[in-house]
DRENMARFI-985706 format. One record per residue (C-alpha): residue number from 1; residue in one letter; chain; x negated, y, z. Coordinates in steps of 0.5 Angstrom, whole numbers. Layout:
// DRENMARFI-985706
   vexkol   guti   torpa       x       y       z
      NUM      A       A       X       Y       Z
...
// end
This chain:
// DRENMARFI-985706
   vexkol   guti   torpa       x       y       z
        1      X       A      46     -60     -11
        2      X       A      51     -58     -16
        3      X       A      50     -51     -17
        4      X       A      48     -44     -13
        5      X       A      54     -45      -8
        6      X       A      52     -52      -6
        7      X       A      54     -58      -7
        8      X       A      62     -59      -5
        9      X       A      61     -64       1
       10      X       A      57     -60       5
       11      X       A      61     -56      11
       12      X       A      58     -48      11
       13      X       A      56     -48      19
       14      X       A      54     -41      19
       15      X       A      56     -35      13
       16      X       A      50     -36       9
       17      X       A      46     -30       5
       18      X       A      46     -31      -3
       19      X       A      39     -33      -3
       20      X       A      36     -41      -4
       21      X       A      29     -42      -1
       22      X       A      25     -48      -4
       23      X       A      19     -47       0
       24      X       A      15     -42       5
       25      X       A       8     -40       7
       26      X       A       6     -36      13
       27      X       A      11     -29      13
       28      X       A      14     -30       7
       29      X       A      20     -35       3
       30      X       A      21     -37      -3
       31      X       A      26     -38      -8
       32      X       A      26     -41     -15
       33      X       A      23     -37     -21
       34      X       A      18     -33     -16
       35      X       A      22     -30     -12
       36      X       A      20     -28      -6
       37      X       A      22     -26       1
       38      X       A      19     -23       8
       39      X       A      22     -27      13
       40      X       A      25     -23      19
       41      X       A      29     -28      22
       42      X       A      23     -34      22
       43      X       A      30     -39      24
       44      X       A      32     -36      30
       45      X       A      25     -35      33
       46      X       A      23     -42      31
       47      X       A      17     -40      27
       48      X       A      14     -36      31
       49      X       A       7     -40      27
       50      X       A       9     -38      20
       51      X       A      11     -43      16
       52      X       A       7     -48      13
       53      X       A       2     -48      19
       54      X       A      -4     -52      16
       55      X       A      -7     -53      23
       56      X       A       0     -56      25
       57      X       A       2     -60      19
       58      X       A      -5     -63      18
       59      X       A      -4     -66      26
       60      X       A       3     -68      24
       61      X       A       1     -72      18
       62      X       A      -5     -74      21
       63      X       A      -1     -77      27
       64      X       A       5     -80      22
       65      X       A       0     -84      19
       66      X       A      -2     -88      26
       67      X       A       5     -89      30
       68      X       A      11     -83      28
       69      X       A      16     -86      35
       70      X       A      16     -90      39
       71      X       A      21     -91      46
       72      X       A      20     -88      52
       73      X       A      19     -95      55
       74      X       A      12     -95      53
       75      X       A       6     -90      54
       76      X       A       2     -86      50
       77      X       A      -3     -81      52
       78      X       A      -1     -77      47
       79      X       A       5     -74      52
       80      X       A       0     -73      59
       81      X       A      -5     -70      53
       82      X       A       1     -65      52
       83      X       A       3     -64      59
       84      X       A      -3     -63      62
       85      X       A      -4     -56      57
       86      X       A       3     -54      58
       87      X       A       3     -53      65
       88      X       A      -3     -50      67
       89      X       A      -1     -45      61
       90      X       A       6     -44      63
       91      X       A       3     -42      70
       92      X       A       5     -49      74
       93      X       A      -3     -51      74
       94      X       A      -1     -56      81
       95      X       A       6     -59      82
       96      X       A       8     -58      74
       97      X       A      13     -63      71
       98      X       A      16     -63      64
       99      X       A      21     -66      61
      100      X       A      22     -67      54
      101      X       A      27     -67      49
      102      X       A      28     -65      41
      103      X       A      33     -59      41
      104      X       A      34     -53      46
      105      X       A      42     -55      48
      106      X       A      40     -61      50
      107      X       A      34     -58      54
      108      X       A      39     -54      57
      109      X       A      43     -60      58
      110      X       A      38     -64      62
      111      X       A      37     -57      66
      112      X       A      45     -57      68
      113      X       A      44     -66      70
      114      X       A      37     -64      74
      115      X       A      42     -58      78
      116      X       A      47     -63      80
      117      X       A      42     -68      82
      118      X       A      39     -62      86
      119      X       A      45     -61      89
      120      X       A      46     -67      92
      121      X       A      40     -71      93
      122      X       A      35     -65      95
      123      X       A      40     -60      99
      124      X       A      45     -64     101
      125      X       A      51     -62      98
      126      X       A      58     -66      97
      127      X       A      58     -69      91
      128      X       A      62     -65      85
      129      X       A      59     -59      89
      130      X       A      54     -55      84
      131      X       A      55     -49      82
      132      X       A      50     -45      77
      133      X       A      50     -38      75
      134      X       A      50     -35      69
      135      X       A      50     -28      65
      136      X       A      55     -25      61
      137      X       A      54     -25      54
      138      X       A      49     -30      54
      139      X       A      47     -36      49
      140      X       A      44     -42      51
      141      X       A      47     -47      46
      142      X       A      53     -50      43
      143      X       A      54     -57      47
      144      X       A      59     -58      52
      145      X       A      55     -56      57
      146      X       A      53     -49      55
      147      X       A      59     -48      52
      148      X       A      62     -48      59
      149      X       A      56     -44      62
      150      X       A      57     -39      56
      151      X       A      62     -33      56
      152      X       A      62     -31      48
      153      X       A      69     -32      45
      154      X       A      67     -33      38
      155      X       A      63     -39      41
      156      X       A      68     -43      46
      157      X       A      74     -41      41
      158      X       A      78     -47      42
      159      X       A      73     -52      44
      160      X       A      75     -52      51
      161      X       A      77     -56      56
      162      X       A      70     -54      59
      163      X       A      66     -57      64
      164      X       A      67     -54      71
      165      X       A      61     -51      75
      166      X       A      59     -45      73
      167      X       A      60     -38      75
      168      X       A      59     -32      70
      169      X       A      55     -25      73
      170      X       A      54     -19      69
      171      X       A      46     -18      66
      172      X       A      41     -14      68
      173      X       A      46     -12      75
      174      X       A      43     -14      82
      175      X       A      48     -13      86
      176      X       A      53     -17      82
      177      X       A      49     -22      82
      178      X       A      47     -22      89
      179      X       A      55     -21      91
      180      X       A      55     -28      88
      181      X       A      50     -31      92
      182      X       A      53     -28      98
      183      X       A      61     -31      96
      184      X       A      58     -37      93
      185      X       A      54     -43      95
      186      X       A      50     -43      89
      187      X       A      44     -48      86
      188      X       A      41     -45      81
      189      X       A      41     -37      76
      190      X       A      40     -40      69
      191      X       A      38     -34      64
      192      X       A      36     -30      58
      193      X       A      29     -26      60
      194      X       A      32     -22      53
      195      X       A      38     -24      51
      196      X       A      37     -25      43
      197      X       A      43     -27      41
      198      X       A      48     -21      44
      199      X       A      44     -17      40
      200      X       A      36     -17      44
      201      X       A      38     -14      50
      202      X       A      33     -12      54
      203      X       A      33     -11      61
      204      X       A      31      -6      67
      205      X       A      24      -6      69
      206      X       A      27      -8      76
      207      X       A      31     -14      75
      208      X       A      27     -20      73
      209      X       A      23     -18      80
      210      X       A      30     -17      83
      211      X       A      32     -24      81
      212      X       A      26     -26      84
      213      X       A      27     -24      90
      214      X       A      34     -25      90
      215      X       A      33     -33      88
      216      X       A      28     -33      93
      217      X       A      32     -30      99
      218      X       A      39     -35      98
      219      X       A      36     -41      96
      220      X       A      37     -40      89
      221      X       A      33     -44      84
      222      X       A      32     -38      78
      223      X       A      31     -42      72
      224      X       A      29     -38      65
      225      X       A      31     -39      58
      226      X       A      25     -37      54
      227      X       A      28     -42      48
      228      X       A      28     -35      43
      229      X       A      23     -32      48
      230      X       A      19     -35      49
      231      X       A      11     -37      47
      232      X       A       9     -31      44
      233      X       A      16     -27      41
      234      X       A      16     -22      46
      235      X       A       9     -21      46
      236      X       A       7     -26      52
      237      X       A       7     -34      53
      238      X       A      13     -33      57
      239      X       A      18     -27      56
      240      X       A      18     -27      65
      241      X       A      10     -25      64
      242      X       A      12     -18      62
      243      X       A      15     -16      69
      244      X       A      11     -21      74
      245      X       A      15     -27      75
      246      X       A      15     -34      75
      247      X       A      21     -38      74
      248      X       A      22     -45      78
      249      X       A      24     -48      72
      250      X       A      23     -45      64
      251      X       A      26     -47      58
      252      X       A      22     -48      52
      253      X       A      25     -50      44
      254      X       A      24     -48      37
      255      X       A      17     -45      36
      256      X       A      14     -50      40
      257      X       A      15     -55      35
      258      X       A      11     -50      30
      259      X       A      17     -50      26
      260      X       A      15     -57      22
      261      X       A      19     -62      28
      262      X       A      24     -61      33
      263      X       A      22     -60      41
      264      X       A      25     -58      46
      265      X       A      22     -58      54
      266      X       A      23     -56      60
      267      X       A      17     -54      65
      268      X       A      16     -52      73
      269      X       A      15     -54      80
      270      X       A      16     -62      80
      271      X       A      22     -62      87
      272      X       A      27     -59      81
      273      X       A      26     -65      76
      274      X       A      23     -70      80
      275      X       A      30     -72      82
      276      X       A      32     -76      76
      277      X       A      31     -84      77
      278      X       A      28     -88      71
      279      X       A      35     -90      67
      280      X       A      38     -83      70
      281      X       A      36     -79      63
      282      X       A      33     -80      57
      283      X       A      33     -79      49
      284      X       A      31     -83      44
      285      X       A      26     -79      40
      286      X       A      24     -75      46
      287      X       A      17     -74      48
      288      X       A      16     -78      41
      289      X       A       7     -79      39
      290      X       A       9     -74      33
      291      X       A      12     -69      37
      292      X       A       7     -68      43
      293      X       A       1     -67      38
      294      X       A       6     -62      34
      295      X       A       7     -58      41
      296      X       A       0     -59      43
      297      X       A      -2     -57      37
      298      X       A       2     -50      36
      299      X       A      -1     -48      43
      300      X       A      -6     -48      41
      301      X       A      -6     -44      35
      302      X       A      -2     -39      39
      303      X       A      -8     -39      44
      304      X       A     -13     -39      39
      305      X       A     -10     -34      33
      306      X       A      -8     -30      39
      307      X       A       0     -29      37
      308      X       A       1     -26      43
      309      X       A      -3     -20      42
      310      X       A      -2     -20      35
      311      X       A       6     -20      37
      312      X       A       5     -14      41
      313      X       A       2     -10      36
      314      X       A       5     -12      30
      315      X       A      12     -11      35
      316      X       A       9      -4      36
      317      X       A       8      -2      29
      318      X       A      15      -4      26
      319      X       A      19       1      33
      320      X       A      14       6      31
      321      X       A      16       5      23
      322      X       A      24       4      25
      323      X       A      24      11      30
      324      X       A      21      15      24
      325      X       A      25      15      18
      326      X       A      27      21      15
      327      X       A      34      25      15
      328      X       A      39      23      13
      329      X       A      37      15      14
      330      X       A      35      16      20
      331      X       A      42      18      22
      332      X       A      45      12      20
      333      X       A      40       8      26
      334      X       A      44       9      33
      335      X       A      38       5      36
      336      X       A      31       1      37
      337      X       A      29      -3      42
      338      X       A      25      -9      42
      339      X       A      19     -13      46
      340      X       A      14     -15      41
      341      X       A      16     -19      36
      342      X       A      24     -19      39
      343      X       A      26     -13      35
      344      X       A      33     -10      34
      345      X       A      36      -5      30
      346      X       A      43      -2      31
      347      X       A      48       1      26
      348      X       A      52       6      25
      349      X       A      57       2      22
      350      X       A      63       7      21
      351      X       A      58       8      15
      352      X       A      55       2      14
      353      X       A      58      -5      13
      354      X       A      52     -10      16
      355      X       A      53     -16      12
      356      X       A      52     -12       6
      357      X       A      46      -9       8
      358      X       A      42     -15      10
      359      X       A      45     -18       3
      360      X       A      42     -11       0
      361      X       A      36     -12       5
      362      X       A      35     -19       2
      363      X       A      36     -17      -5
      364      X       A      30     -13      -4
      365      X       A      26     -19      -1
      366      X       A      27     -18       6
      367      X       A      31     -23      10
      368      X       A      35     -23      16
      369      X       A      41     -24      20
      370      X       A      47     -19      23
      371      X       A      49     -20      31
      372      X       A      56     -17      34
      373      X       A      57     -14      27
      374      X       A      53      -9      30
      375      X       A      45     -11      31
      376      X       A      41     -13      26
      377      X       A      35     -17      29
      378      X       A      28     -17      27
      379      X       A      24     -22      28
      380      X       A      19     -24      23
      381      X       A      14     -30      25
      382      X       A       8     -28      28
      383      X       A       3     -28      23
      384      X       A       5     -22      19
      385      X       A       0     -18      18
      386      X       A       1     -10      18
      387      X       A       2      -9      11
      388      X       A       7     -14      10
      389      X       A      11     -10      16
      390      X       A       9      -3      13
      391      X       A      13      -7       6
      392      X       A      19      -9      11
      393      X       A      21      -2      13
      394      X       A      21       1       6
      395      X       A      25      -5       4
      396      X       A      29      -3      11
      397      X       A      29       5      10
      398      X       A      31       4       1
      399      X       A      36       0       4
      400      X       A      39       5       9
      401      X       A      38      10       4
      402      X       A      43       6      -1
      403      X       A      49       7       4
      404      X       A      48      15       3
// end
């Protein structure tokens, strides 16, 4: 790197804050010359165990020193060990399948391959046929497949042609979704239990239930993507808990690789995923021994340092902090929302100009991330403690207050 504005071959792929990190530990980042940061973007949820986790680096190392990769060609026991703990976990204890692979897009992308096999191979339909439901507003990645499946003109601007087989309902509406189902022969509902990328949007109480029945009534395999909301962040294992539901198939990414290796999966009841034949999928690095003992490793600590409650509690504390600051700062929020740890905060942005305050908010030691030049997210690893979100929310209402 030549100076503080990197080195001059990089290409930016996101507008970055004026903060350089060189290294993190738990809920905190820091910079050069003890600077330090409150993390409360945690990588977009992808480090929902802290940084550094002990437990997890030392299973890595520990791992890397026997045997780091090897092809799915051959075996390991270290894949069944992984699979045997997540399926039960995830609530699919008797026909469970998994796939795996590194990134959430490319999870999704497998998902995309495994519904056209559905189609044709289960349910009998012409070939080409598939079609797969999608919400507006949604984020699932940015590979073709979800590019296609998206509805969000910053991320498809100039990246077509796109490829057919999806049609969009509008979220958080059942009787849209089921006008679809009734118009169209559609294999599967692919959405966000929360959508965290249009800004945490929190559905109805009734919708997740209603999906269900839907889904179950016209044949429609209802599919979860718990990449961002998943494992812990919105206070349950799977974000579908907190209304009752069982999905047929759930993506995972992100923190299931504990925020020190890429995994990615996808986990539900074998029909939909053993469709595939052997030579019909794959990856390179997938199902890698480092991997399964990383993922394995950090459900296990988000079992045994129980995240989820922590996750709950902390979530709880931080709104009930956000609702409750003074006047005139508080007139500048427009609204608070969020399930555990999955949090947003909405601006008056007549008043506030979001990019100057989250530079504002890190220049005070907190980091986060603008969404819709409207929401900030709140997102911190799930390690935080309550001291740590009391010092957030000073920084957060100092900020605020630097706007008046």
């Amino acid at each position: 790197m030549s100076d503080s504005q990197g080195s001059r071959y990089a290409i930016e792929l996101y507008r970055q804050l004026d903060a350089i990190i060189t290294r993190g530990n738990g809920a905190w980042l820091f910079g050069p010359e003890g600077k330090r940061y409150l993390d409360f973007l945690a990588c977009f949820s992808a480090m929902n165990h802290g940084h550094c986790h002990p437990a997890i680096l030392e299973a890595k190392h520990r791992q890397e020193g026997k045997v780091s990769f090897i092809s799915q060609f051959l075996r390991s026991p270290l894949r069944d060990e992984l699979f045997d703990l997540l399926c039960p976990l995830l609530g699919y204890p008797d026909d469970g399948k998994v796939i795996m692979m590194n990134t959430g897009a490319e999870i999704i992308e497998t998902i995309i391959k495994a519904m056209r096999h559905y189609s044709t191979r289960v349910l009998g339909r012409p070939e080409n046929s598939c079609l797969i439901a999608t919400c507006s507003g949604n984020f699932h990645g940015r590979t073709p497949g979800a590019l296609a499946a998206s509805t969000d003109p910053d991320v498809q601007a100039q990246f077509g042609p796109f490829l057919e087989g999806f049609v969009h309902v509008p979220f958080n509406d059942l009787q849209a979704l089921e006008e679809t189902f009734q118009k169209y022969k559609v294999t599967a509902f692919l959405f966000e239990p929360i959508q965290g990328e249009s800004g945490v949007v929190i559905p109805d109480d009734d919708y997740l239930p209603g999906v269900r029945a839907l889904c179950d009534q016209y044949g429609v395999v209802m599919i979860a993507d718990e990449i961002q909301s998943g494992l812990g962040r919105a206070g349950e294992i799977l974000a579908c808990n907190l209304w009752g539901v069982q999905p047929d198939l759930v993506a995972l990414g992100k923190s299931l690789g504990g925020g020190v290796h890429p995994v990615s999966a996808v986990v539900g009841h074998s029909k939909f995923l053993e469709v595939f034949r052997p030579g019909e999928h794959g990856s390179t690095f997938a199902t890698s021994p480092v991997a399964c003992v990383v993922a394995k490793t950090s459900l296990e600590v988000l079992i045994y340092e129980e995240l989820c409650a922590k996750s709950q509690k902390q979530g709880h504390l931080l709104r009930h902090l956000l609702r409750n600051f003074p006047e005139p700062a508080s007139q500048l929020v427009t609204a608070i929302r969020g399930k555990g740890l999955m949090c947003a905060m909405d601006l008056d942005i007549r008043k506030v100009n979001i990019w100057e305050f989250v530079n504002r908010l890190a220049e005070r030691g907190v980091i986060t991330k603008p969404t819709h030049e409207l929401t900030v997210r709140l997102s911190p690893t799930l390690v935080i403690d309550e001291g740590e979100i009391r010092m957030a929310v000073a920084a957060i209402l100092a900020t605020l207050q630097s706007f008046l």
